[in-house]
N, C-alpha and C positions, 0 to 999 in steps of 0.2 A: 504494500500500500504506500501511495507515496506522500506526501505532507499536503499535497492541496485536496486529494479526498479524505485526507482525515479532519484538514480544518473547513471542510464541505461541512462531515459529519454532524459535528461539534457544534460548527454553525446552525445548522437545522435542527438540532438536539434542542441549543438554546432559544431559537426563535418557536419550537413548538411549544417548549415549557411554557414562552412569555405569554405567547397566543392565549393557552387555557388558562394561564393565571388570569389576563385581561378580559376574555369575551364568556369567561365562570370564575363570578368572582365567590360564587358560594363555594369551591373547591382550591381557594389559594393556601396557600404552606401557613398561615397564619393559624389557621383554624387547627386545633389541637381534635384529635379525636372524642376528647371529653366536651368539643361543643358543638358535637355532632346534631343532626337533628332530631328532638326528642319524640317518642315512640307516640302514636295518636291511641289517647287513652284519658277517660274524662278525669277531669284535677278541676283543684277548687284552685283560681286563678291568685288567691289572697298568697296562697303558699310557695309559687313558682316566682324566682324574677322576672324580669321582662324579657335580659337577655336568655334564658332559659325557653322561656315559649317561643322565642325568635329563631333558637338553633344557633348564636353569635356568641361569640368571646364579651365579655362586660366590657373592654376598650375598643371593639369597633367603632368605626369610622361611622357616618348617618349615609354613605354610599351602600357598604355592606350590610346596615342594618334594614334599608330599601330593598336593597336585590334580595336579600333571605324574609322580609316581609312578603315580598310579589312571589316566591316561589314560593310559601308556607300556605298565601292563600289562595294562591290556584291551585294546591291540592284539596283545600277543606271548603271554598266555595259553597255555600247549597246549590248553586244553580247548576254546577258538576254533578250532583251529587241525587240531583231530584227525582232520577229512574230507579234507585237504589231504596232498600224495605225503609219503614218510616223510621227504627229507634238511627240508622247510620243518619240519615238525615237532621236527626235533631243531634246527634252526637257533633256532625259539622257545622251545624247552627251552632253548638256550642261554642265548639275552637275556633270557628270563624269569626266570634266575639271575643273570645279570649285572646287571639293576634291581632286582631284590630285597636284591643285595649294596650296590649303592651306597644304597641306601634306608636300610640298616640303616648305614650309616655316616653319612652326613647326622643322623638322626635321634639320632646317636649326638652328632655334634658339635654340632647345635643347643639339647640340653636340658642 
């Protein structure tokens, strides 16, 4: 191999990391496994942080804490969800209150 495919390589290596760190930003190195996205299962909202219902680190940015807001509620939407038996339904009525609350708090503390 000679030194200009290898620094091809390298190059492309680092330009695809950059690419998925930039265009998923809910998948950047930042994000520790411990602030993975939590499991959908009903909790009484008093008990969870905000960063907790969000799936974000408690020092995110109000960037990351948007993008991991709009991915949390396009999975729990009702209007997703509305061919699905009634208790799933109210279950994502639920959480779709519950990130909409922690959203407006976030949002509240970061500006």
């Amino acid at each position: 191999m000679t030194a200009a495919e290898i620094t091809v390589i390298v190059g492309a290596g680092v330009l695809g990391y950059w690419l998925v760190a930039v265009l998923l930003p809910h998948w950047r190195r930042d994000r520790s496994a411990d602030d993975a996205v939590p499991p959908v299962e009903p909790s009484d909202e008093s008990t969870r942080s905000w960063h907790e219902v969000l799936g974000v680190g408690s020092r995110a940015d109000l960037k990351d804490i948007t993008a991991a807001y709009k991915w949390q509620i396009s999975q729990y939407h009702p209007d997703r969800v509305q061919q699905l038996a009634p208790e799933i339904r109210a279950l994502a009525e639920q959480r779709s209150k519950e990130i909409n609350h922690a959203f407006d708090i976030a949002r509240r503390q970061r500006k």
